[in-house]
N, C-alpha and C positions, 0 to 999 in steps of 0.2 A: 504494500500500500504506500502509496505517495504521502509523504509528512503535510502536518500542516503548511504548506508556504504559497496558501493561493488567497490574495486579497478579497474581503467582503464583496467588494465592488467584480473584480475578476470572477469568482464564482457564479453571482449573478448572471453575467454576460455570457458565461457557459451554460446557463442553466435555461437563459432565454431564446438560446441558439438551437437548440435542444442536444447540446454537446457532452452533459453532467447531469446523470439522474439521479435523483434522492431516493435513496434507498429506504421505505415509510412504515415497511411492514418489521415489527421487530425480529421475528423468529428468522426471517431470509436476512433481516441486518446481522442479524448474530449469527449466523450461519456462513454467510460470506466474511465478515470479520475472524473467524475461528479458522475457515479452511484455504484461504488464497494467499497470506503470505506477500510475497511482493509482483501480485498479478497488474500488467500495467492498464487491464481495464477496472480498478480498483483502486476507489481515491477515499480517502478518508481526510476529513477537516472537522477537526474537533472531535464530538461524539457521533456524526454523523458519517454514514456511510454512501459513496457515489457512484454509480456505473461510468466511466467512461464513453462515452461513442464519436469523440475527437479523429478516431482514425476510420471513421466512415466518412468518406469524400461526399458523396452522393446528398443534399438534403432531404430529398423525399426520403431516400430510405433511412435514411439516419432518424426523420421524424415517425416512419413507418414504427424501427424498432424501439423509437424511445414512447411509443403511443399502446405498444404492444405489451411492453414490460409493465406502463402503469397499470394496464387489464389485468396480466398476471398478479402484480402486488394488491390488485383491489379484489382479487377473489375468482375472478371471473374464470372461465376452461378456455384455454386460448392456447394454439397450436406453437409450440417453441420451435419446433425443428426449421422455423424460417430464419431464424437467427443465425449470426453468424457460431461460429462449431466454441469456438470459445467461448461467448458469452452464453452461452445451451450451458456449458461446463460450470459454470460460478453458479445458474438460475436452479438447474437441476443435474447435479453431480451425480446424484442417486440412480437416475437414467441411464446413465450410459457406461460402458459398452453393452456387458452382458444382454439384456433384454431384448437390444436391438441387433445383435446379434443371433443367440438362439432361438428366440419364437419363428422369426421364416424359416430357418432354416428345417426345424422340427416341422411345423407346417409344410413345407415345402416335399422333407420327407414323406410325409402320410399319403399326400395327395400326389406324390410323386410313384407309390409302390399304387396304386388304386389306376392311374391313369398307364402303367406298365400293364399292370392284366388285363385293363381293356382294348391297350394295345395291342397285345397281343392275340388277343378273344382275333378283335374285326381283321389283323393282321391274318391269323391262321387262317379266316374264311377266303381272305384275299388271294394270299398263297394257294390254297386249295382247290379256290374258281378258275384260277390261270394256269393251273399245272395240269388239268383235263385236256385244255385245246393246246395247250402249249410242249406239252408232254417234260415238265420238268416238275416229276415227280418226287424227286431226291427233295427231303426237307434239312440239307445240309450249305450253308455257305460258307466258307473257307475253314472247314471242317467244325463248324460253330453248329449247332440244330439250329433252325430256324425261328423256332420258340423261344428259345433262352436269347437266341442276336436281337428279336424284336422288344420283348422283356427287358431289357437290359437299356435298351436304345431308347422307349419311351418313358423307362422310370426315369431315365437322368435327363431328358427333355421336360417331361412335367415338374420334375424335384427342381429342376435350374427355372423355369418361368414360376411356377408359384412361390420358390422364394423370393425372387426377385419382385413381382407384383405385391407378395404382402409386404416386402420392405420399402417401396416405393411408398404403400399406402398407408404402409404403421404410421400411427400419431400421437405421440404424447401430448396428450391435455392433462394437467392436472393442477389440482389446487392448493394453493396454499395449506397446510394443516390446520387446524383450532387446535388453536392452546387447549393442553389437559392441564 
């Protein structure tokens, strides 16, 4: 965290620019104050704690995320992942990685081993309609059975699109805790 060395007046002019947000909820103050250390989107002045967003060039977006973060600290379910990956890191640390890692991918799995046997199901009728007229009967390609190469080929096509789609679509919303 940055020391006190930023003038009443300076702070202001950061804060009207929408450069320095005021951190208003205690339990995300205390939280950010405990676990960031000398994070340089993290300014502290006085007892007060401040987001940084000085290194977002852009002003819409800079007021996008500093408009974003007050909904977060007032309660509201509001999607983080549009933030930049570091300031996701300070809001909700608890998030990431795991979560966002193993849920598609588990997902991914299930509906990956589901969409292989149906592959294979419509595959085998396929194989079988064409090998009458075609006379290739052999259910072998490059000494593979033809049921386990199609098996094999549609799990890891289904496993690799459904993880992908559910991590595209994963969305952390969440709300701030109530104090117990």
């Amino acid at each position: 965290m940055v020391p006190d060395t930023l003038s009443p007046n300076h702070l202001e002019m950061l804060i009207a620019e929408c450069k320095l947000l005021c951190i208003l909820q205690p339990q995300l103050r205390n939280r950010i104050r405990n676990s960031q250390g000398h994070s340089p989107f993290v300014v502290q002045h006085g007892n007060q704690v401040y987001l940084s967003l000085e290194h977002i060039e852009e002003r819409k977006q800079r007021e996008y995320y500093y408009q974003l973060i007050q909904r977060y600290q007032s309660g509201q379910e509001v999607n983080l992942v549009t933030l930049p990956i570091e300031l996701q890191h300070i809001l909700q640390p608890e998030s990431y990685p795991q979560p966002f890692f193993w849920g598609p991918l588990i997902l991914g799995g299930g509906v990956g081993l589901v969409v292989g046997v149906l592959g294979m199901a419509v595959g085998m009728l396929f194989w079988n309609a064409t090998a009458v007229p075609f006379g290739t009967a052999d259910p072998e390609v490059f000494n593979i059975q033809v049921p386990t190469l199609i098996f094999v080929l549609f799990s890891a096509i289904g496993w690799a699109a459904t993880s992908f789609i559910a991590w595209r679509r994963m969305k952390y919303t969440t709300k701030i805790g109530k104090q117990d």
